[in-house]
N, C-alpha and C positions, 0 to 999 in steps of 0.2 A: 160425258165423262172422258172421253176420251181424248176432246180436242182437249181437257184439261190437262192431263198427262203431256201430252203432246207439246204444249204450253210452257209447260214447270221444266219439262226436259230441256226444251231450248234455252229457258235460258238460266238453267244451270249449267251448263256448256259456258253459254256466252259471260258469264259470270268468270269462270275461270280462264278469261281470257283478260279480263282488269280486274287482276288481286290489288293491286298498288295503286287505283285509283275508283274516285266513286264514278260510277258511268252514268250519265243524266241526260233523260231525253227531254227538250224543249217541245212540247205536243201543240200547243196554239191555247188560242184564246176567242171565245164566242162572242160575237158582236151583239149587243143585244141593245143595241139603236138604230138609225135606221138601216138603208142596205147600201147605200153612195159609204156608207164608213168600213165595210169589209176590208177595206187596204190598211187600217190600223195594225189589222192584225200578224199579216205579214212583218212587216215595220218591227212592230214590238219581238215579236220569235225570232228576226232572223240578226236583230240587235243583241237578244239575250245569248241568242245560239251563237253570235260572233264574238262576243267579247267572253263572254263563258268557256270556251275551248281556249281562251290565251291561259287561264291559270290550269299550273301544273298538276293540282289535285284531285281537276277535274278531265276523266274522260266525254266530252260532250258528242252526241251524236250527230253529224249533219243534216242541218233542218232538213237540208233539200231533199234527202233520205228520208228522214221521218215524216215530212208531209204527204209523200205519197202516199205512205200505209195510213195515215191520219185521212185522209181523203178518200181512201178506198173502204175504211171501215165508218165513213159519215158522221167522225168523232164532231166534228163542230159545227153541224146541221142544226142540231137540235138547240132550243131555247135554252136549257140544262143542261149541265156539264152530266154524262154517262159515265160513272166512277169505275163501275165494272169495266165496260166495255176502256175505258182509258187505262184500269190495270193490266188488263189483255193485251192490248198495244205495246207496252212498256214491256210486258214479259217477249214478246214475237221481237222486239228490237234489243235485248238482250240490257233490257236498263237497267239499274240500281233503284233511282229514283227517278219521279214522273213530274215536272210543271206544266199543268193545267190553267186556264182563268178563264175570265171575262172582263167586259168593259162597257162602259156607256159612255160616246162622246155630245156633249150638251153644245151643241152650236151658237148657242146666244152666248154663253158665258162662255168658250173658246175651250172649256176644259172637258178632261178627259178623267175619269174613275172605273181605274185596274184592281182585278180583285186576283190574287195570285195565290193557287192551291198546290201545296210541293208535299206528295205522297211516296212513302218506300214500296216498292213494289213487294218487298219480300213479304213483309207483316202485316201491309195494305192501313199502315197507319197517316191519316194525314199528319205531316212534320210541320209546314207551315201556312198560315192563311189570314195575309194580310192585304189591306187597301190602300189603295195609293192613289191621289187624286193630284192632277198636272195639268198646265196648260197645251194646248194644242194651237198655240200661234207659234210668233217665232223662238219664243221658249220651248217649245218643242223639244228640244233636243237635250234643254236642261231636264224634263221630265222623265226624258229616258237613262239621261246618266244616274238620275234618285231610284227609279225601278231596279237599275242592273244593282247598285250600290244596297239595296234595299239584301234584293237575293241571291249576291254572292256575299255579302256578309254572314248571312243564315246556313249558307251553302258553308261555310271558311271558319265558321266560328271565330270570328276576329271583324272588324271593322275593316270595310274596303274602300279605300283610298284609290283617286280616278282623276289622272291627268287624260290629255289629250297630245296624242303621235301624229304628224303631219310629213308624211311622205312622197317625193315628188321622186322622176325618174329622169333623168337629162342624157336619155335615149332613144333611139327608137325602136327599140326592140321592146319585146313585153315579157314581165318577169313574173315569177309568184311567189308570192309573199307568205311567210310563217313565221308564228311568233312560238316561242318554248316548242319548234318542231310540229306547231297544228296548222293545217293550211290554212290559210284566211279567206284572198283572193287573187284574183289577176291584176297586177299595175302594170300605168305605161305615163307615157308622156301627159295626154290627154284624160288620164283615168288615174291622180293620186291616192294617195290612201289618206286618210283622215278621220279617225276614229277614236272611240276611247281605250285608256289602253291601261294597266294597273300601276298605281304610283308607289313613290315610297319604295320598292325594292326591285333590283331590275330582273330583267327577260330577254333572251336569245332572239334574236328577231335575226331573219336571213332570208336568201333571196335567190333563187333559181332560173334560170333563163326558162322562157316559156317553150322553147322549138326542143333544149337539150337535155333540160329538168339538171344541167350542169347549176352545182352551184359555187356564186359568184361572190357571194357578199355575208359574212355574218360575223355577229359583233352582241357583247352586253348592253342592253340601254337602260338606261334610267332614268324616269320622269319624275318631279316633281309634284306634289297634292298639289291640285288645282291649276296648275300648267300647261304648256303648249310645249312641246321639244319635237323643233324642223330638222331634218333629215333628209340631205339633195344626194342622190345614190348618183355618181356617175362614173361609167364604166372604169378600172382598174385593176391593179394587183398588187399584190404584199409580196415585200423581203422581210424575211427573218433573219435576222444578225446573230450568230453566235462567234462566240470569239472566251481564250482565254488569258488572263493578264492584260486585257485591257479595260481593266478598269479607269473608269473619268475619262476614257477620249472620246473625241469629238467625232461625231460620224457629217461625213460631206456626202451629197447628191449631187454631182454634177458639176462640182466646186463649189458648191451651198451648203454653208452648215444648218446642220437639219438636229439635230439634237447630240443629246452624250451616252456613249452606253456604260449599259452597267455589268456585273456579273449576272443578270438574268438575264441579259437578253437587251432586244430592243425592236419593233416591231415597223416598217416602214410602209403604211398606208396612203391610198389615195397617188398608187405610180400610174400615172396617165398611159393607156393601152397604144401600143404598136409608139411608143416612145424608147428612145436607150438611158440608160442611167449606170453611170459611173460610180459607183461606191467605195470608198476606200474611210478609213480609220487614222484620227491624226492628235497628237500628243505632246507641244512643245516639237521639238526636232525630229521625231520620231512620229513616220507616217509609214502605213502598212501598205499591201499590195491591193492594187484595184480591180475591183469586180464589175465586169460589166454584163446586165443583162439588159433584153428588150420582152417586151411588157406584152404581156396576155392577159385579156380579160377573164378573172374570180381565179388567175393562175398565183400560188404561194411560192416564193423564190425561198433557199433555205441557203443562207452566204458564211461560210465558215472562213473564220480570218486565221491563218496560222502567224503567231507571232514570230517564229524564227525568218517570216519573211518579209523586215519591216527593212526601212532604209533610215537614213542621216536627210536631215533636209536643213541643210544650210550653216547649222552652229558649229563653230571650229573649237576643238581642242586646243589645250598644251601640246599633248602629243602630235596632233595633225600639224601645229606649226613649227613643231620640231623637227617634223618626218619632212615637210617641205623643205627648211635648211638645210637640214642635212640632203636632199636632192641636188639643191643648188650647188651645195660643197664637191658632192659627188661629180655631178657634170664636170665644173670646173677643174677637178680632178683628175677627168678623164681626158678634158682636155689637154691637160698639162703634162700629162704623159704622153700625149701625143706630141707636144713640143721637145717634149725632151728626147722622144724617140728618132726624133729628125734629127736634133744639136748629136745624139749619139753619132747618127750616121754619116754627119759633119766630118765629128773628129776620127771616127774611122778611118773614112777616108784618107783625110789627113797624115795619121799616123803611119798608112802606110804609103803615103808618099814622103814623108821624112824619114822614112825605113830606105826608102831607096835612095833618097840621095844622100845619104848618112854612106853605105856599101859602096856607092859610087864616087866617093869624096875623096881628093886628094891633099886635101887638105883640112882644119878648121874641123878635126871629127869630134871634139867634144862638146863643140857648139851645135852640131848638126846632131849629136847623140842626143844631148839635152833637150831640143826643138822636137825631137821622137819622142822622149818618157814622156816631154809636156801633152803633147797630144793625147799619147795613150792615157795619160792620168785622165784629161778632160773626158774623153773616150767612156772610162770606166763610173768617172763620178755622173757623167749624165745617163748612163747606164743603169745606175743606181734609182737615180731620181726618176727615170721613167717608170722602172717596176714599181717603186713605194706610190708614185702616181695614180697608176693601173687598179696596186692592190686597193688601197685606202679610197680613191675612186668609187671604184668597185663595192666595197664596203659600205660605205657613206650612202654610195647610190638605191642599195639592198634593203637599208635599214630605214631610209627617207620615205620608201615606197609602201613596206609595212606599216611604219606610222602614221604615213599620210591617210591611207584609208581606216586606222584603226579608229573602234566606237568609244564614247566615252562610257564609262564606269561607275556608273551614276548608283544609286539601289534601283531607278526605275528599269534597266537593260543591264541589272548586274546580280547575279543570283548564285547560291550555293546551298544546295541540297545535300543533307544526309541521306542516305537508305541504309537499310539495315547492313547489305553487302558492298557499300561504296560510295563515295564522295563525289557527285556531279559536279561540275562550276560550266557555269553557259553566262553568256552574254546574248543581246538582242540589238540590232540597228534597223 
């Protein structure tokens, strides 16, 4: 009575630790042919146990767990499955539900007949008990995909659909692998995964370095009913693009155009580790500022593009060839004030050497007076013309150098915002 209590406590405990999923302990299955076939049974539990803990609905419990207490209690000693003694089990591991079986492998005929007992531990009602008879040559492996299809269907209340996930590693380190977050196993180079995996709707699969339990790699996948989808993991890292107003540009890696973003985003996958990469954003004549990182492995880069810091890249305005002449005008202007600032200082001169020999004349002074106003007139007119030089120079020069660098006005770099308190207007280059 006691160890029954004892029992029921545990695992109403353990019960309230998966409300949101059924917890299902895979128990094994009794050989009841000869004793060279004992290894079937590993095979078939630790098949159901792996591919059973990929779907979400299911909390499944680790064979490797549940075989000990299955081996210490001598559940699959006996010729007969011990119903009690397997509710016991299932209560001490904290189960929902228990699958139980057996099998006989017939060696002349290659085949194998699984007899598969799936009981609730609560109500101790058997739910399902069905037989399944498969080959054991190189079909083999098809028999086991109709088994798991067989009892996660019953398990799921729906028909389960079963591609095949082919995973390889192109490194040397060793990683471990989960799918919907349940551990699977250890990959490496030498040791791929290759298994069945659920079709038709996908599954979080991701990847952990073995030394750091850092992880490096996760993504949705989706397989196909009755498909193979290969999968070469090699070392890397993600940038994340965000950016606003740039919708439809072209994002570049390294001077490669690599795709177009959008307003959601855009994700840059598979950036080769301890590499640098140049990113920048480009639009017709309009290219943003460049981002450069270098690459950590399962490291996520987050690259915010502000658009007030984009540039011109190559297409000339009206205005810029406006602003150009008028530079040109200006130089030239400026130079010409400097010519005329010399012819000034010509007729200065001049003027006041006709001043003195005008004072000093003893004769001819209307002639020599004349030969003075001539000068100082010329004096004052290139006087004239040097300032108007200078200024309008000057001018030309000021105005040339604004328009030269000014952006075009396009709707793509030309924006005017109401707000409730004011009137913004921006442009973008």
């Amino acid at each position: 009575m006691k160890k029954f209590f004892f029992l029921f406590f545990f695992w109403v405990i353990s019960l309230l630790y998966s409300q949101n999923q059924t917890s299902l302990a895979i128990l094994g299955f009794i050989n009841k042919g000869e004793k060279s076939d004992e290894f079937y049974n590993s095979i078939i539990s630790e098949s159901l146990s792996s591919f059973m803990s990929k779907l979400r609905e299911l909390k499944v419990l680790p064979y490797s767990e549940v075989s000990k207490i299955v081996s210490r209690e001598g559940l699959l000693e006996g010729e007969e499955i011990n119903v009690e003694k397997a509710m016991d089990i299932g209560i001490i591991l904290g189960a929902q539900q228990i699958l139980v079986g057996d099998y006989f492998v017939n060696k002349k005929k290659k085949e194998i007949e699984v007899n598969f007992y799936l009981n609730n531990v609560t109500t101790g009602e058997l739910k399902l008990k069905r037989s399944y008879k498969g080959r054991t040559d190189l079909d083999f492996f098809d028999t086991m995909d109709k088994m798991i299809s067989i009892v996660g269907s019953f398990l799921l209340s729906r028909p389960l659909l079963l591609g095949k996930l082919i995973l390889e590693i192109d490194s040397d380190d060793e990683y471990l692998l989960y799918i919907n977050d349940s551990f699977q196993r250890k990959i490496a180079r030498n040791s791929p995964f290759s298994e069945s995996v659920l079709a038709e709707e996908s599954f979080t699969l991701s990847l952990k370095k073995e030394k750091t339990t850092q992880e490096v790699y996760r993504d949705n996948i989706f397989v196909k009913n009755g498909e193979k989808y290969y999968l070469k993991y090699i070392p890397s890292g993600i940038a994340k693009i965000n950016a606003k107003g740039f919708e439809d540009f072209e994002i570049y890696t390294n001077e490669v155009f690599y795709g177009i973003f959008n307003d959601n985003g855009r994700i840059i996958s598979n950036l080769q580790v301890g590499k640098e990469y140049g990113i920048y954003l480009k639009k017709g004549n309009i290219i943003s500022e460049k981002k450069t990182i270098k690459v950590e492995e399962g490291k996520i880069y987050n690259l915010e593009f502000n658009i007030n810091k984009t540039i011109r890249n190559g297409t000339l305005t009206g205005w810029n060839i406006a602003g150009y002449t008028m530079l040109g005008i200006g130089v030239i202007g400026l130079g010409g004030g400097y010519y005329f600032n010399m012819e000034a200082k010509k007729y200065y001169d001049l003027s006041i050497q006709k001043y003195q020999e005008y004072k000093t004349a003893t004769s001819d002074f209307d002639k020599k007076w004349n030969e003075y106003e001539t000068s100082y007139n010329n004096f004052n007119t290139m006087l004239l013309a040097r300032n108007i030089s200078y200024i309008g120079g000057g001018i030309l020069l000021g105005t040339g150098l604004i328009l030269s660098f000014l952006p075009s006005f396009g709707k793509e770099n030309f924006k005017i915002e109401i707000q409730p308190n004011y009137i913004e207007l921006g442009w973008r280059f």
